[in-house]
C-alpha positions in Angstrom: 124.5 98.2 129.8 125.5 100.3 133.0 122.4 102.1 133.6 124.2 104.5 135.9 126.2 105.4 133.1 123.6 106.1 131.0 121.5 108.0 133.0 124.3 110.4 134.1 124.4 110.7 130.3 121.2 111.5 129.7 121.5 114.2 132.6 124.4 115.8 130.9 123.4 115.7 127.6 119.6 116.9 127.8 120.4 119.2 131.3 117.5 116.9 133.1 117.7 115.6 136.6 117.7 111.6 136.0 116.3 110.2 138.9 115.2 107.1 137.5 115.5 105.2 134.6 112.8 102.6 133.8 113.6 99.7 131.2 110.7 99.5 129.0 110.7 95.8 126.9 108.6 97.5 123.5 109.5 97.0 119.8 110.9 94.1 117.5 113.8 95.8 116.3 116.6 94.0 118.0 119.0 96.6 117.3 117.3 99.0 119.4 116.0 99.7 123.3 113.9 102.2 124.7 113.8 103.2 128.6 111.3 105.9 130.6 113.1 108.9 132.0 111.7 110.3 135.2 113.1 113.5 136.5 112.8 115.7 139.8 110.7 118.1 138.7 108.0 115.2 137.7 109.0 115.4 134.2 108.7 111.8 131.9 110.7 110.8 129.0 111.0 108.3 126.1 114.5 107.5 125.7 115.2 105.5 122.8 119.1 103.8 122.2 120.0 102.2 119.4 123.7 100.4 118.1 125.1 102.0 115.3 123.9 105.6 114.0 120.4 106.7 113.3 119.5 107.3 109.8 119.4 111.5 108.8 115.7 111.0 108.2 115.0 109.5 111.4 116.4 112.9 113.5 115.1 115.3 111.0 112.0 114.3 109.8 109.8 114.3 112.3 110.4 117.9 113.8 109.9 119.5 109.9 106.5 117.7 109.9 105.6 119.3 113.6 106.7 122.9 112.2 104.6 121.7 109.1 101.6 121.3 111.6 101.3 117.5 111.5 100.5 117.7 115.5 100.6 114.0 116.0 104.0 113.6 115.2 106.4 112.4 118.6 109.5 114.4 117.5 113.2 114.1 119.4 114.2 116.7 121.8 117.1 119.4 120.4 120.0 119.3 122.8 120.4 122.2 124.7 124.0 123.5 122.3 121.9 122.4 119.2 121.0 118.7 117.7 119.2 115.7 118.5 121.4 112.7 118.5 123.7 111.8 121.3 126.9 109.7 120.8 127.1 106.9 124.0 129.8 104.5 123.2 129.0 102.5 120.6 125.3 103.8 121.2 123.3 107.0 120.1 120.8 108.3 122.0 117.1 110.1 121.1 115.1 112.0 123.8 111.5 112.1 122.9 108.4 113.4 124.9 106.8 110.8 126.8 103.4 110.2 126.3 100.8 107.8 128.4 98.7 105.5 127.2 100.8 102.6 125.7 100.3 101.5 122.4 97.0 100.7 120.5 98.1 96.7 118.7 96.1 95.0 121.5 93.2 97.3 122.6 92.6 98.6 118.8 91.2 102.4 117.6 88.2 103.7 119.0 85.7 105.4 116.5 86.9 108.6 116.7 90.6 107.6 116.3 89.7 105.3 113.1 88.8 109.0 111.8 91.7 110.7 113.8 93.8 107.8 111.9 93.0 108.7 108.7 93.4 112.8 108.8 96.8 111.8 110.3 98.1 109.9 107.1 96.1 112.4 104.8 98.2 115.3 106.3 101.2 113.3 106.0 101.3 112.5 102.1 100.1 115.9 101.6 103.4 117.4 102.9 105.8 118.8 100.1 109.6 117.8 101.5 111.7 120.3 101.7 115.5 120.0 99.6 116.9 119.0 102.4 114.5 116.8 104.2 114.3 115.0 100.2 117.6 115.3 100.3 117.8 112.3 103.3 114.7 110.4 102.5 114.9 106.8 100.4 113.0 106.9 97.2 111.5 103.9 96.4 112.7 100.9 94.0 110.9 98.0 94.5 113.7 96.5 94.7 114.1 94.1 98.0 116.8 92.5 99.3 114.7 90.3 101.5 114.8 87.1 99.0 117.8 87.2 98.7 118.5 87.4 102.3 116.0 84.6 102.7 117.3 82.4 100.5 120.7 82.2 102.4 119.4 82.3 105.4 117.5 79.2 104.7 120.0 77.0 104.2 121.4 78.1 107.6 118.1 77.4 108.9 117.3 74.0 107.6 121.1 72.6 109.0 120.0 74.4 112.3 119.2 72.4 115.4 116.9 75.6 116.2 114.8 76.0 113.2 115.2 72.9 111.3 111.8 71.2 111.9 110.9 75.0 111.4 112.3 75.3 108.0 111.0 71.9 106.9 107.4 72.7 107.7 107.5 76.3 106.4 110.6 76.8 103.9 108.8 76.5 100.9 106.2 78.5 102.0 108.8 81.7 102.6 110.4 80.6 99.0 106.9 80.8 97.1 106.2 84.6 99.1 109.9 85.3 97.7 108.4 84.6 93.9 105.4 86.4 94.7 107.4 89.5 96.1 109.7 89.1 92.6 106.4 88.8 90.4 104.4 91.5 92.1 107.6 94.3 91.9 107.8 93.9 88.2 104.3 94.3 87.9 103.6 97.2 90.2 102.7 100.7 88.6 105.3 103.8 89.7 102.4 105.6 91.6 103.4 109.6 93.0 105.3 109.8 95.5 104.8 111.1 99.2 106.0 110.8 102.4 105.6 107.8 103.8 105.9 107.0 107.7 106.5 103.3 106.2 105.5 101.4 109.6 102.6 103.1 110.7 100.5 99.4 112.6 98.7 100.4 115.3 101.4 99.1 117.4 103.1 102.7 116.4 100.5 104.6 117.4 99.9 106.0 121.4 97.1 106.4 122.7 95.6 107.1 126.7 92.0 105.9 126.2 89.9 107.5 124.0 92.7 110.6 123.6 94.8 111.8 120.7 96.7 110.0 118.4 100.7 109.9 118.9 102.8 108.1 116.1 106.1 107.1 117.1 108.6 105.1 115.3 109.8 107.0 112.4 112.9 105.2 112.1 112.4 104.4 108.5 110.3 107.1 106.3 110.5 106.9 103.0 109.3 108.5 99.1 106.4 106.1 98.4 103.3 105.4 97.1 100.8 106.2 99.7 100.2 102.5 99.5 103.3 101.8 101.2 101.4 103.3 104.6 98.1 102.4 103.4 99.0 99.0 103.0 99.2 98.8 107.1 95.4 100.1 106.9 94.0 98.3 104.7 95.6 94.3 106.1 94.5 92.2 108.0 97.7 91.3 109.4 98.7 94.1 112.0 96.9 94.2 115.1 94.8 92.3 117.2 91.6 94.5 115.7 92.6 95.2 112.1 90.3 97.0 109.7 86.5 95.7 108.7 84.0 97.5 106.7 82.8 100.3 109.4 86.8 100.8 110.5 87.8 101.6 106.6 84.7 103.7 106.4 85.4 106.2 109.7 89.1 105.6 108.0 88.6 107.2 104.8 86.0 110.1 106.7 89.3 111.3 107.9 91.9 110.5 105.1 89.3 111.2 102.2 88.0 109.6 99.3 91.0 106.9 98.3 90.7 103.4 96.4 94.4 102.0 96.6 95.9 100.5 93.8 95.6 96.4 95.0 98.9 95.5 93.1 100.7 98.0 95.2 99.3 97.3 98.2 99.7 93.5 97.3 103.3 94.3 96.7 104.0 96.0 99.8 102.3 93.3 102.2 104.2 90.1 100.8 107.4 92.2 100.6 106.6 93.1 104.7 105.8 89.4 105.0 109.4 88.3 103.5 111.2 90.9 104.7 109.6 90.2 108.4 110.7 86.9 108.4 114.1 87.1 106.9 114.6 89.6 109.9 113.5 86.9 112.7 115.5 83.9 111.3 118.9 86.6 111.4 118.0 87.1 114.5 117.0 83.4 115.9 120.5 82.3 114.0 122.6 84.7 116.1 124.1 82.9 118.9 124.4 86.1 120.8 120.7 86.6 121.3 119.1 85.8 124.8 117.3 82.6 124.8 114.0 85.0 125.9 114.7 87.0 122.4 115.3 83.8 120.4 111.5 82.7 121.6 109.7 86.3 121.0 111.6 85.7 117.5 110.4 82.5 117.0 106.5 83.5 118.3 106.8 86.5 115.0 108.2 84.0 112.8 106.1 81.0 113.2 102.9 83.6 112.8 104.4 85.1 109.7 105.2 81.8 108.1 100.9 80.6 109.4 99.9 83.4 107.3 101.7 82.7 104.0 101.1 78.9 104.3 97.9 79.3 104.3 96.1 77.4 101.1 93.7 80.8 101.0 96.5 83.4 101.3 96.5 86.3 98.7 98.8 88.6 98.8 
């Protein structure tokens, strides 16, 4: 990437004077990259670039839910002739505020954002979508591709020089989650749906000390169950200081009384769990990758398959 390039881009396309552009190494998506923007008047932003096109609901979402009053929403910058997305290449580019703080996956949720955490979701599924924001958002099926994907990408992985002692320890781990996911979708009840943020782990939410809540990330929102964003509340599996008793209870001060259906929310962690880890081995059986990406990938992989392998997991 010519960073020149891209921030004379930037410059041109936002009417901001770049004087610096700051690589910032966040996020799992490997499709995706996100650099600080400083200007000359002081000014920070989050610029986020991604190959391929952003999805509809990714650029239009979040700025209906600000004008809806859902305040902790990090929304893209319009362009100054109308807009959001910016072509670059074989790139697009987002603008976003930029807020300080960093993300709350190591350091956790104080108290008062437990409760902060909670209004924030109970706001969210109680927005009614408008036609055309419905219009771009995936309803969901319960129907995942990520056995499938799996199941091919295991055979790659157990003739792989990378990931065959991998796949031998773990493989039939990852095939029994694949059953689980395939029992657990035919079994789960159609619940209402609502908007769903659909990735909302601490890791997505910003946070300078004890100060409001900023959720970022809304590449992939969805029509859901609430469980599908509850789900990331109520495991034990995102975050270095997941939920206990006292969290859920500040929790459900803010979102309200709310007993999840456990099949859903069942459903929705084992299909994270495959779907995770079909993701990594892709990714770690791409020859392209950097050897440093090929060993973060492996780090999220080998974690994932831990969990599942475990003799006490439960989905």
């Amino acid at each position: 990437m010519d960073e020149r390039l891209l921030a004379a881009e930037v410059a041109a396309a936002w009417a901001v004077d770049v004087t610096d552009l700051v690589f910032l190494p966040v996020g799992l998506d490997g499709h995706a990259w996100a650099y600080r923007v400083d200007t000359s008047d002081g000014g920070r932003y989050f610029l986020k670039l991604r190959r391929g096109e952003f999805t509809p609901a990714a650029v239009l979402l979040p700025g209906f839910l600000r004008a809806q009053g859902v305040r902790h929403v990090v929304a893209p910058i319009d362009l100054p002739d109308g807009g959001a997305g910016r072509a670059f290449g074989a790139y697009r580019l987002l603008l976003y505020p930029f807020h300080d703080g960093g993300s709350l996956w190591g350091r956790g949720l104080t108290d008062r954002q437990w409760i902060e955490y909670g209004e924030f979701l109970g706001r969210l599924h109680a927005v009614r979508p408008s036609a055309d924001i419905a219009a771009v958002l995936p309803v969901e099926t319960y129907r995942s591709s990520a056995g499938e994907r799996l199941r091919l990408l295991g055979e790659q992985a157990a003739a792989s020089g990378t990931l065959g002692a991998f796949w031998v320890r773990y493989g039939a781990a990852l095939h029994r989650l694949s059953e689980t996911v395939d029992d657990l979708a035919a079994r789960v009840p159609h619940g209402r749906h609502v908007i769903c943020h659909a990735d909302i782990h601490p890791g997505n939410l910003i946070a300078d000390g004890d100060g409001p809540l900023h959720v970022v990330d809304w590449d992939g929102p969805i029509l859901a169950p609430r469980e599908r964003d509850l789900m990331f509340v109520h495991s034990q599996d995102f975050g270095d200081h997941p939920v206990n008793t006292r969290r859920a209870e500040l929790f459900r001060r803010g979102y309200g009384p709310v007993e999840p259906d456990p099949t859903l929310l069942s459903y929705y962690r084992s299909e994270r769990h495959l779907d995770d880890a079909a993701v990594f081995l892709s990714s770690i059986l791409n020859s392209d990758a950097s050897p440093e990406s090929h060993a973060n990938d492996l780090h999220w992989l080998t974690r994932i398959a831990e969990t599942v392998a475990r003799p006490d997991y439960v989905a």
